[in-house]
C-alpha positions in Angstrom: 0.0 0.0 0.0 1.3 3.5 -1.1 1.8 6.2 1.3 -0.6 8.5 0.0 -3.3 5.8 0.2 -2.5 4.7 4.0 -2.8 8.4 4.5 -5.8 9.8 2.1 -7.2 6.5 1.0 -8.1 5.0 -2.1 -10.7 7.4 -3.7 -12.0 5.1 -6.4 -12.8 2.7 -3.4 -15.3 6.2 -1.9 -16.4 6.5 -5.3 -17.3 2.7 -5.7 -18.9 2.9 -2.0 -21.0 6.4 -2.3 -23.0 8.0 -5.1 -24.4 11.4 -5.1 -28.3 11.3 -7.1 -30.4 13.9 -8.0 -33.7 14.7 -6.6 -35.4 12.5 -9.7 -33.3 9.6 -9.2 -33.7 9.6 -5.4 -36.8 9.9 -5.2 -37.5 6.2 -7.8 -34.8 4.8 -5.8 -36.6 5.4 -2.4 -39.8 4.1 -3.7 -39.7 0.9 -2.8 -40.6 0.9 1.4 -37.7 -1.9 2.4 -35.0 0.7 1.4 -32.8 1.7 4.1 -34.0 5.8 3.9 -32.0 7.6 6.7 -32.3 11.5 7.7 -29.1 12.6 9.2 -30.2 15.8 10.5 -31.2 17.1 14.3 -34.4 15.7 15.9 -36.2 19.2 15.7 -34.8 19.7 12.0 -36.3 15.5 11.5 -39.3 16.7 13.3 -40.4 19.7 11.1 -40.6 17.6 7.6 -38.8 14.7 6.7 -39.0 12.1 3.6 -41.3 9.5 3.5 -40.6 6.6 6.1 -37.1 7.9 6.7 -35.9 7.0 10.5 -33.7 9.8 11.9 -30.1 9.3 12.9 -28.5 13.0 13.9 -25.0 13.2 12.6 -23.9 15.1 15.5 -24.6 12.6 17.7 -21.9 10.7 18.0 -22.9 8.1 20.7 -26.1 7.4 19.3 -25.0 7.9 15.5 -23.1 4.5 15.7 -25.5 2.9 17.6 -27.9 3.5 15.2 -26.1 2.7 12.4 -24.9 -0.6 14.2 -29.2 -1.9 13.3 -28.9 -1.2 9.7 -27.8 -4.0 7.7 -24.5 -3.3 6.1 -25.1 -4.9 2.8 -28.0 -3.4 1.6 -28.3 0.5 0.1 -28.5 3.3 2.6 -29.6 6.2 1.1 -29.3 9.5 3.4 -30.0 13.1 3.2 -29.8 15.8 5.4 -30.3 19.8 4.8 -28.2 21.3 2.2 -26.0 17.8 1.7 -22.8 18.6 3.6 -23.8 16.3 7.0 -24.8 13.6 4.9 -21.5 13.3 2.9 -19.6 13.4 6.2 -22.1 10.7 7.6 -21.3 8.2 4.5 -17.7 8.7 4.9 -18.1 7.2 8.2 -20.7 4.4 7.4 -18.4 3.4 4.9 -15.6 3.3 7.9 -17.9 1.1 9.5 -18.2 -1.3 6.2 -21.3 -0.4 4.5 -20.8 -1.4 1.0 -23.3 1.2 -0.8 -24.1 4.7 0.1 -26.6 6.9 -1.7 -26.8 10.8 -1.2 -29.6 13.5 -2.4 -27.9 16.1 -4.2 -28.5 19.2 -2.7 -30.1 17.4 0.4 -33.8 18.0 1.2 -33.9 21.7 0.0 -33.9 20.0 -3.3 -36.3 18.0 -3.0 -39.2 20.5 -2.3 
């Protein structure tokens, strides 16, 4: 292993991992209710509007965030979203730390959406 990957890792293996859709493409992937729909934003930001059956996970809750993520299975789709799409990148950054093989974001995050 290179250096520069030990340090940065590999980015084709992110790119392989995580994939950014747009609002259209989203929304037919979430269709079907088994998907694994996760809203990554606060409880009061969750509580206002959300997507569908989405469960809320808030990013900046660390304890809980892993916890949370520990239910999910690990081989199946996630698909996240959060406010503007900033948290939710972060978020699959770390799911894929913790081994989840596919990671779907809304472009934009729910602002696009509306």
């Amino acid at each position: 292993m290179s250096l520069f990957k030990s340090l940065f890792g590999s980015k084709a293996e992110l790119s392989d991992k995580f994939e950014v859709l747009e609002a259209s493409r989203y929304k037919e992937a979430i269709s079907d209710p088994k998907v694994q729909l996760v809203d990554v934003r606060t409880a009061r930001e969750y509580q206002r509007w959300h997507i569908g059956s989405a469960i809320n996970i808030d990013f900046f809750n660390a304890r809980d965030f892993q916890k949370s993520f520990d239910k999910l299975q690990k081989d199946k789709p996630v698909y996240l979203y959060c406010q503007s799409g900033n948290r939710s990148q972060k978020a699959a950054r770390k799911l894929i730390e913790m081994g989840f093989e596919k990671i779907y974001d809304l472009k934009g995050g729910i602002l696009r959406w509306q």
